[in-house]
Phi, psi and omega in degrees: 000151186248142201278146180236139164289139145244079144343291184311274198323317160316290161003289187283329177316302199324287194321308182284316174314264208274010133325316219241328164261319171321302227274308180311339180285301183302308142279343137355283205287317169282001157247336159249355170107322196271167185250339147321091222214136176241191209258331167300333189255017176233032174338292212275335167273344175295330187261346173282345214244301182305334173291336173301274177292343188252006173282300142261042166275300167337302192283319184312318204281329181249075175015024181297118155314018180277178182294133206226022174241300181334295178297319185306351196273334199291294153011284165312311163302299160331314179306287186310323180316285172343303156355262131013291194267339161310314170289340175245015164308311189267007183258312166294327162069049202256149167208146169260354169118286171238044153172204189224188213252340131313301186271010157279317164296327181276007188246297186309334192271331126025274166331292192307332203260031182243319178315281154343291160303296160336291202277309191270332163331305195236338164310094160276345162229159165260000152291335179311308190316306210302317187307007182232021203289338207269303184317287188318327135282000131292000202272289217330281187317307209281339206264332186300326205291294174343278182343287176323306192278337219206005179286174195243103183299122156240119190059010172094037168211162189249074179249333172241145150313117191257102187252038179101240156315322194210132187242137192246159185229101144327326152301348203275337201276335190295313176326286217277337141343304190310294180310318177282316160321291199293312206286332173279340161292310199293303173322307155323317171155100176296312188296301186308316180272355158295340178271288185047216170250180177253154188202080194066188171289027197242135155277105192263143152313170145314153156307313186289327163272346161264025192260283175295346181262012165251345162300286190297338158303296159309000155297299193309316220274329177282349167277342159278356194255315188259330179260023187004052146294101177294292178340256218317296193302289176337309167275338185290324202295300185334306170310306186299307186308317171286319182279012131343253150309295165341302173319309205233356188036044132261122174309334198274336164313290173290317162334283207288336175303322179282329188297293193300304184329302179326293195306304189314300190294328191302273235327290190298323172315301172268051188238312192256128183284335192269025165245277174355303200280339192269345185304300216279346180258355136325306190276271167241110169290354178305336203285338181231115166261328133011305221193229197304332180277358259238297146354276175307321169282355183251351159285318154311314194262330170304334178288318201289344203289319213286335197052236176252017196208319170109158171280353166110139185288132195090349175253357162285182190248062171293341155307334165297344181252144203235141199042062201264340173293334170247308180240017147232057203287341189277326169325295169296266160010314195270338200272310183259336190240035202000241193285329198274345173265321209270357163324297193307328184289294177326306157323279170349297164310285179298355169250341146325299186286332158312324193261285194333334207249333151295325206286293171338322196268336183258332181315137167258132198064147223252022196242286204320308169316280181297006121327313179259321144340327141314322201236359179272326183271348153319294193282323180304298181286351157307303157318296188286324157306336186264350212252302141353287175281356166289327159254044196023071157271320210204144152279169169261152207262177176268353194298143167288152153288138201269105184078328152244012152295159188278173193078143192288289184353300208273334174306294167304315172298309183298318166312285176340301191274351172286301165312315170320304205292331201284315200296306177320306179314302227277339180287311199292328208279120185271173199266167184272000000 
């Protein structure tokens, strides 16, 4: 292919690449006081800033044609992460052992832009997938099972694999599994299951085509009973229901998918005490202030701290909030850079899933639409959840804030699926 400028996209770049030397320089300086800085203490935004730009030039040099907005939003969001974690390295005092917790983000985004290349290189069409769709839904279940059985307890949820050197969350790969399977399903037949017989003033699919999509129910209903995960069972039922629809554009279809979940989620609520402990400190964390709630009020009050303008990056107390690099990274964000950053943060979200839902919408063949649609409602419905329990709208879950929570798992994946949407983008987008 002969190489092209993206222009737009250099453009939209500038912002985050100094994104990355500003906000670190800024915190330097409110962490030692001095004004004095050498080229060593902006190391790590100086090689996040060459990924970054040398990310497209790349795309410019092998004449890829995709969406030119995407990445700089992706770009951006990183950037903060990376941040995030710069900043919150010397109040948690965290090690894995062979880094801190800055340079494991900086070692996973690494990856991910390894990823990222690697996905757009060498994936050459997204019609390839539907022909793996049945693997793909096996892996899903092997990975749901494994997990479940060999997994690791973390906060009273069974979500990761402990591999030693490094602990992994096998679910995060399962979203996308997820997505590829129903969309190449969903694709196959759409007529039958938009149709079926009448049953009274219900329409039911067929049983044989209404078969595997009573699978993925039970996944769902089962990341709650055996990983006692609400989170995870929200978003996997969540994914199945919008594509769902999206396929047959039928409402009675998602009623009723919510209605059985529902009954199915009491049920398993009073069988399990630690989803029951997350309701009731949702609802009111005063009742353990201590202990289970203890969280959620040092969240409440790092948001009233920030106010509208926030305390300025490096001057807040993130420390006060326990596990504030993952699940409550907005919580820091919102405390230092307040109403008007964390707004700004949110925009940044609603114009991701904006561009994803045009790509989608532009996408040529009805497998590639619902793929990226599919995977657009992944980062969208990830989002409103992590960002719901931060501000107890929801409880809260085990879900990453999508690129700027710490962990490798969730970094590689959102990279993954940011390559999809682009390889979606290069059929629809015509060139500038």
């Amino acid at each position: 292919m002969a190489a092209r400028v993206r222009l737009l996209e250099l453009q939209l770049l500038v912002l985050p690449a100094l994104l990355g030397i500003v906000g670190l320089l800024t915190i330097y300086l409110s962490r030692t006081g001095s004004t004095r800085w050498s080229w060593s203490d902006i190391w790590v935004s100086l090689v996040f800033m060459g990924m970054v730009l040398g990310t497209s030039v790349w795309l410019s040099l092998i004449g890829f044609g995709g969406d030119q907005v995407l990445f700089p939003l992706v770009a951006m969001l990183s950037g903060l992460g990376l941040l995030l974690s710069q900043r919150l390295q010397p109040v948690l005092q965290q090690d894995a052992g062979w880094a801190t917790l800055a340079q494991r983000q900086l070692v996973y985004l690494i990856l991910s832009f390894g990823l990222l290349w690697g996905t757009i290189t060498f994936l050459r069409r997204l019609d390839w997938l539907r022909r793996y769709k049945y693997t793909a839904a096996v892996l899903g279940l092997a990975l749901t099972a494994v997990t479940m059985l060999f997994g690791v307890e973390i906060q009273g949820a069974r979500l990761w694999l402990d591999l030693g050197v490094v602990t992994v969350q096998p679910g995060e790969l399962v979203k996308v599994l997820l997505v590829v399977f129903l969309a190449a399903y969903l694709d196959d037949y759409r007529d039958l299951i938009a149709t079926g017989y009448r049953l009274g003033p219900v329409t039911i699919p067929p049983l044989p085509y209404l078969l595997p999509m009573l699978v993925m129910w039970g996944l769902s209903v089962l990341a709650v009973v055996l990983q006692r995960d609400l989170g995870n069972a929200l978003l996997l039922f969540g994914i199945f229901l919008a594509m769902l629809y999206m396929a047959t554009g039928r409402i009675a279809y998602v009623v009723a998918g919510l209605l059985t979940f529902a009954a199915a989620v009491y049920v398993a609520l009073h069988l399990f005490g630690h989803v029951m402990v997350r309701i009731q400190v949702w609802l009111n964390p005063w009742s353990q202030p201590l202990h289970a709630g203890f969280q959620p009020i040092q969240a409440d009050y790092a948001f009233a701290h920030g106010h509208i303008f926030g305390t300025g990056l490096g001057f807040g107390f993130p420390q006060f909030v326990p596990l504030v690099a993952s699940d409550y990274a907005l919580a820091a964000l919102g405390e230092e850079l307040g109403l008007l950053g964390t707004t700004a943060v949110l925009g940044l979200y609603v114009l991701l899933v904006a561009r994803g839902t045009l790509i989608a919408l532009r996408a040529r063949g009805s497998f590639v639409r619902l793929l990226a649609a599919g995977l657009t409602v992944v980062l969208g419905l990830q989002t409103l959840i992590i960002l719901g329990g931060n501000v107890r709208l929801l409880p809260l879950t085990g879900i990453t804030l999508p690129f700027i929570s710490a962990g490798g798992s969730s970094l590689l994946t959102n990279f993954l699926i940011i390559a999809l949407l682009l390889k979606a983008s290069e059929r629809s987008t015509e060139p500038r």
